[in-house]
Phi, psi and omega in degrees: 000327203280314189308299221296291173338279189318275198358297164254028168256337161316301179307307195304309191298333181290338187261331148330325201279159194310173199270344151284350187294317188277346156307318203280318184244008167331294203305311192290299185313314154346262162333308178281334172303311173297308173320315200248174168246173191260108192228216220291338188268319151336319206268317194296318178297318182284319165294326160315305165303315145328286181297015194220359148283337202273316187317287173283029198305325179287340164312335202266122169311111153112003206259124173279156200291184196251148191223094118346124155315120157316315184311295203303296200316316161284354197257307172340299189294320169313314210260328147340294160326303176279329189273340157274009163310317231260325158218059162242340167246300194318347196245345191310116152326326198309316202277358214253319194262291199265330174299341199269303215257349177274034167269307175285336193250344180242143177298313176329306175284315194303308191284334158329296199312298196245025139308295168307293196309284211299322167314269179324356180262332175255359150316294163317292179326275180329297182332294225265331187291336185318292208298329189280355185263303184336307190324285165327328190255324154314305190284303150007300165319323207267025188233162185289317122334064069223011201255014188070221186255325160313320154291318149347270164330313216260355175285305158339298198299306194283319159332289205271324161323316170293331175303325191267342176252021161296339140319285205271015152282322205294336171305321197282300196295335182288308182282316147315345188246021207230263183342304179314300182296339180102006171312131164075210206270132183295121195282339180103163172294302178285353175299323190296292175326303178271353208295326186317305198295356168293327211232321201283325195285332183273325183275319167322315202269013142289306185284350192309286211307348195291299177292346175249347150318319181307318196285001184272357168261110192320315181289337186269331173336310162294337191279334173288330177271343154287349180288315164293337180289330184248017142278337180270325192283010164284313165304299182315305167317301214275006170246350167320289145004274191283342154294285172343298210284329163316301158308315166290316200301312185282350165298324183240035155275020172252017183242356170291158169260158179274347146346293185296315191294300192288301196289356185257336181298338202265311169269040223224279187326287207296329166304337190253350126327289165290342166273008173272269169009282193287334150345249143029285195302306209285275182354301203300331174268340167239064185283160204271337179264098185294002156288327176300319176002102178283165160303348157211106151252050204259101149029150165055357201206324160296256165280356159261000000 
């Protein structure tokens, strides 16, 4: 019974391995596994081995590079995000103490204190201007003249897209202008400091789409590539930002839990990541020379 088990938990781990490795030698490895018998160190080893293929993936004859969905990636990172907002800082103690009073006693801290807020504050703003630059060249779009049926389309395509997300920006924009205001359990001189960098990362990768329907349209392209531009100067704010809060932080860090140090350190990463990231994205696609164009960039199938 037990050989049965291992027997198939070898298989199961053999089907772990990336899908060129098992084409080329699965079938083979397959076989010897079967040849022998098989025990608990058999099983450890083929995971091991599994994971030092995925490490070296691109070494393996035929193997194409790995492509992440963008889609998948942003809701990953959002959900990331909050959940170390809600109990690696918002729950913290950490934030409540040493930080409280070199907030009052010191100059230093205070222009940290609103350096951060005002940065993350014109990162949101830059975000929401992206969608004002886009606008003029939507309604453009929409007349028949001079710019055709494609454009057309793809001004449409950008209409009902804004319609849907247009809700969970104003849900992203509520609960940040809330949290700020003081709604609900009080956050501290660093709660403060930081809460922009939870919520800006999340609301670009809401407008991300906007600008790259737009970019599948030539006419519409410039205006998604100033869109882009002022996503990217929201990214920038928003890693400024996390430098200020960085500097306070070091100010109360021997009174931090190390808990506390790691879940703000982590979203620190992943807020300056995903606004590098949709920059990034919107830029790549609404290049200013339309031969980098790929061949199919159409909304749903290019970057995401």
């Amino acid at each position: 019974m037990a050989a049965r088990v291992l027997r198939a938990g070898a298989g199961a781990v053999l089907s772990l391995y990336p899908k060129a490795w098992r084409e080329r030698y699965g079938e083979e490895v397959a076989d010897l596994v079967a040849s022998r018998p098989v025990r608990l160190r058999t099983v450890a080893d083929l995971a091991g081995g599994a994971g030092d293929a995925w490490l070296h993936h691109r070494r393996i004859p035929g193997a194409r590079p790995l492509r992440l969905p963008l889609a998948a990636v942003l809701v990953a990172g959002v959900y990331g995000l909050w959940l170390l907002w809600n109990p690696g800082v918002r729950d913290m103690a950490s934030l409540q103490g040493v930080w409280a009073e070199a907030v009052r006693s010191g100059s230093l801290a205070g222009e940290l204190r609103g350096t951060a807020t005002t940065m993350f504050a014109s990162a949101g703003a830059m975000a929401l201007l992206s969608l004002a630059q886009l606008n003029p060249a939507v309604r453009a779009a929409g007349k028949r003249a001079p710019l055709g049926a494609a454009a057309r389309t793809a001004g449409e395509r950008v209409v009902v897209t804004g319609l849907a997300i247009a809700l969970p920006i104003m849900l992203v924009l509520i609960m940040y202008a809330g949290l700020m205001l003081g709604a609900g359990q009080p956050l501290g001189p660093l709660g403060d400091a930081i809460t922009g960098g939870f919520f800006v990362p999340p609301l670009m990768a809401l407008i991300l789409p906007l600008p790259l329907i737009a970019a599948t349209s030539s006419a519409l392209r410039s205006a998604a590539r100033a869109a882009g531009k002022s996503l990217t100067v929201a990214a920038i704010s928003n890693a400024i930002a996390w430098l200020a809060v960085a500097v306070l932080v070091a100010m109360g860090l021997t009174e931090a839990s190390p808990w506390f140090i790691t879940a703000l350190g982590a979203g620190a990463v992943l807020s300056v990541g995903m606004a590098a990231l949709v920059a990034r994205t919107v830029l790549r696609w609404a290049p200013e020379d339309p031969v980098m164009l790929p061949e199919r960039t159409q909304f749903g199938r290019a970057p995401f």
